[in-house]
N, C-alpha and C positions, 0 to 999 in steps of 0.2 A: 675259862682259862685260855681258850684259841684267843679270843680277840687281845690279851696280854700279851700272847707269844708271837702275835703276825705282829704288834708294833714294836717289838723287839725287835724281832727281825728286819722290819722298814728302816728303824732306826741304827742297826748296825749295819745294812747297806750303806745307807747313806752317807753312813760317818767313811766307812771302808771308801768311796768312790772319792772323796774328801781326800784323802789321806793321799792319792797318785801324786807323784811329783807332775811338774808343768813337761810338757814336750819342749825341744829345744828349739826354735824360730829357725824354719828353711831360707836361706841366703840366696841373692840371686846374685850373678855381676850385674852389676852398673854398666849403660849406655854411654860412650865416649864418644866429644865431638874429636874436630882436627886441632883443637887447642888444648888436648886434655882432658876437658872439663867433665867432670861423671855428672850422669842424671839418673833417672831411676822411672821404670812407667807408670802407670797413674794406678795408685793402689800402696806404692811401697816408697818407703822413704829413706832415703841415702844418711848411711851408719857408718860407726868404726868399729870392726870387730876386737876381741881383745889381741889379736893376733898385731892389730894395729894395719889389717890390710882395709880397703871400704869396699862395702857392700850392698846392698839392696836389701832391708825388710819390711814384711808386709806392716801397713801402719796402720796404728789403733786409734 
């Protein structure tokens, strides 16, 4: 009966850990030259937020 009830249990961790929603992606500002022009450092890639402002996220 124990080795029934530990894969229950593993199995409802598991599903449980499943279940968190996603974190929300940390925003950086963006690098501006003297023309304006946004960049982003090496690692993240220049976005539109939904706010409609631009940002910097890390890229996948």
């Amino acid at each position: 009966m124990k080795p029934i009830y530990a894969a229950l249990c593993l199995a409802g961790l598991t599903l449980a850990a499943c279940s968190q929603p996603e974190p929300t992606p940390v925003y950086m500002q963006p690098n501006f030259d003297k023309a304006g022009n946004a960049s982003c450092d090496v690692g993240y890639a220049l976005v539109t937020t939904e706010t409609g402002s631009v940002a910097c996220a890390p890229a996948t």
